[in-house]
C-alpha positions in Angstrom: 27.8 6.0 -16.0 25.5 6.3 -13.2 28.0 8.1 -11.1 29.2 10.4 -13.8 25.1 11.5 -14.4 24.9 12.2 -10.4 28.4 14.0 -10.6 27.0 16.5 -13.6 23.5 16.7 -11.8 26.1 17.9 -8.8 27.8 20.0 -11.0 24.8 21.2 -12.6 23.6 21.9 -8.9 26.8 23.7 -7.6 26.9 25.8 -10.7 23.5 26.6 -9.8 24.3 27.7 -6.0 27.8 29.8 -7.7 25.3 31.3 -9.8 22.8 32.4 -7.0 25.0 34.6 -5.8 27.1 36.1 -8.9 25.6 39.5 -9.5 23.1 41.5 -9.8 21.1 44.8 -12.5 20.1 47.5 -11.0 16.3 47.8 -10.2 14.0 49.8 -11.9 11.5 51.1 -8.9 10.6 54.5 -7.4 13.0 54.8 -3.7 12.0 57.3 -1.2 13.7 60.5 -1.4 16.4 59.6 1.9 16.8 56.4 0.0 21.1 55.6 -0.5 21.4 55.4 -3.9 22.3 52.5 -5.5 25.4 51.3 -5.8 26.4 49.4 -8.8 29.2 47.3 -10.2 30.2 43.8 -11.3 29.7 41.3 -8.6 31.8 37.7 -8.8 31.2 34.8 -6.5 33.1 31.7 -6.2 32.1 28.1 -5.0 34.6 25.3 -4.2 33.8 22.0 -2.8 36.6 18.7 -2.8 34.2 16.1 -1.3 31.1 17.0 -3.8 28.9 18.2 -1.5 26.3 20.4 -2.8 24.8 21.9 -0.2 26.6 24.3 2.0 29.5 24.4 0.0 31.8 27.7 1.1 30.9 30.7 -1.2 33.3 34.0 -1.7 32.2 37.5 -2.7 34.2 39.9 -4.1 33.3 43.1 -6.7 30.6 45.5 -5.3 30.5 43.9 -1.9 33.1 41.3 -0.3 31.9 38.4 2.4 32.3 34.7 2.5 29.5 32.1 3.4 28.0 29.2 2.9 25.7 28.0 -0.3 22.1 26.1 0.9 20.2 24.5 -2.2 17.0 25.7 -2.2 16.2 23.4 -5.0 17.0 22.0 -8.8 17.7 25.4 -9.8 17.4 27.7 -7.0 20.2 28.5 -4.1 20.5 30.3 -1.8 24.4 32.6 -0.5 24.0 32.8 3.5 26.8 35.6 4.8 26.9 37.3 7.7 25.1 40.2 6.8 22.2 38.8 4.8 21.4 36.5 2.0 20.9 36.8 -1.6 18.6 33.9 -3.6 19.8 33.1 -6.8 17.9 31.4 -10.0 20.5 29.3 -12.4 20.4 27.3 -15.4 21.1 24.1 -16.5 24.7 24.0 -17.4 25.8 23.2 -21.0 29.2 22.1 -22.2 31.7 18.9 -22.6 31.9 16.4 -20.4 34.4 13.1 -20.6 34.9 10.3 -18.3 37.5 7.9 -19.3 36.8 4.0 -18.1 40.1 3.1 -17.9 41.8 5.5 -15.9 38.3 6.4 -13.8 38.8 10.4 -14.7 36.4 12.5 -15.4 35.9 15.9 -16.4 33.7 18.6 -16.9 34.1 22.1 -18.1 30.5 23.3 -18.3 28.7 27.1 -18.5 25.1 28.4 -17.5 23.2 31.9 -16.5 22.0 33.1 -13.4 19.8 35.7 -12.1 19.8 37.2 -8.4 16.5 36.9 -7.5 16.1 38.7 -3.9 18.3 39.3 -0.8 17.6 39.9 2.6 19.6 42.4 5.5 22.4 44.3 4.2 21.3 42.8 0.4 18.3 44.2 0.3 17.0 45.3 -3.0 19.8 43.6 -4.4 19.4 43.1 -8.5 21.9 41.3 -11.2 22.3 38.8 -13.6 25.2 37.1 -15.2 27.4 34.0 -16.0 28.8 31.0 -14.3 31.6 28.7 -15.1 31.9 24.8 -13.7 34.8 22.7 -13.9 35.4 19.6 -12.0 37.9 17.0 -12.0 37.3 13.9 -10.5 38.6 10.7 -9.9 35.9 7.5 -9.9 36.6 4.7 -7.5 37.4 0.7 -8.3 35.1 -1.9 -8.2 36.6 -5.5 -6.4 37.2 -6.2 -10.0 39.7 -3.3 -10.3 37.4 -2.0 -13.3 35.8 1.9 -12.4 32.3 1.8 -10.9 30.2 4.6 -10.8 28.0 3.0 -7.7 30.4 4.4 -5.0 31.5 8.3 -4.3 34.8 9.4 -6.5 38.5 8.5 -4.9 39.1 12.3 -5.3 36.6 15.7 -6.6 37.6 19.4 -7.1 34.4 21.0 -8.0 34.8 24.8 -9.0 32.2 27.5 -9.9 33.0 31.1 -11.1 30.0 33.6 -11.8 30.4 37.2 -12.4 28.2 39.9 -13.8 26.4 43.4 -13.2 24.7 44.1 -10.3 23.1 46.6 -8.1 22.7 47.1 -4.3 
């Protein structure tokens, strides 16, 4: 059981880092006059990993801006989206929601749900703003011991890790 609390701490982490970078609210605060206005939509961002590797898992955004890049875990709760043009820090909770892992045949699953908040962005996500909700879903496969029973003291034979955030944001 062990390896099935690290998995959802993992999960709970990825779901995090897909929730950094999900969406954003517009902000309220005074712009200068040649300010662009803001633009505003709903923002979705997608994490994948198949070896259960948190940090600097690929990350895809699409909605009021589209670019892919890589996911850096900033901490328990905090991640941070690295693109090409900038970054964008996101806050995430704890995910919630059913998780199963059968000792016989080693699988285990998780279909868990969280917020997020944006919480800043840097170059071309400057002034960015949102909030919104994440989805995590992984499948795994846990490894045999020498007995042939499942052990959760080694990594998993086999992991798809998934996370899907979306919500309002503002850039």
């Amino acid at each position: 059981m062990k390896y099935g609390k690290r998995l959802l701490g993992l999960a709970g982490v990825l779901a995090a880092t897909g929730a950094v970078a999900l969406s954003a609210l517009p902000a309220a605060s005074a712009a200068p006059a040649n300010a662009r206005p803001a633009a505003t939509g709903t923002e979705h961002f997608q994490l994948m990993s198949t070896n259960g590797d948190t940090n600097r898992a690929p990350v895809i955004a699409t909605g009021l801006f589209t670019a892919g890049g890589r996911d850096h875990v900033v901490s328990n709760n905090v991640d941070k989206f690295v693109f090409p043009k900038g970054t964008i820090t996101v806050r995430h909770s704890n995910s919630k929601g059913p998780q199963s892992f059968n000792p016989r045949t080693c699988l285990l699953r998780v279909n868990q749900h969280g917020t997020y908040r944006i919480l800043a962005g840097t170059g071309a996500y400057t002034g960015i703003t949102g909030h919104g909700r994440y989805r995590l879903t992984i499948l795994a496969v846990g490894a045999r011991g020498a007995n042939g029973k499942c052990t959760q003291k080694k990594p998993p034979v086999a992991i798809e890790l998934e996370i899907r955030a979306v919500g309002p944001a503002s850039l």
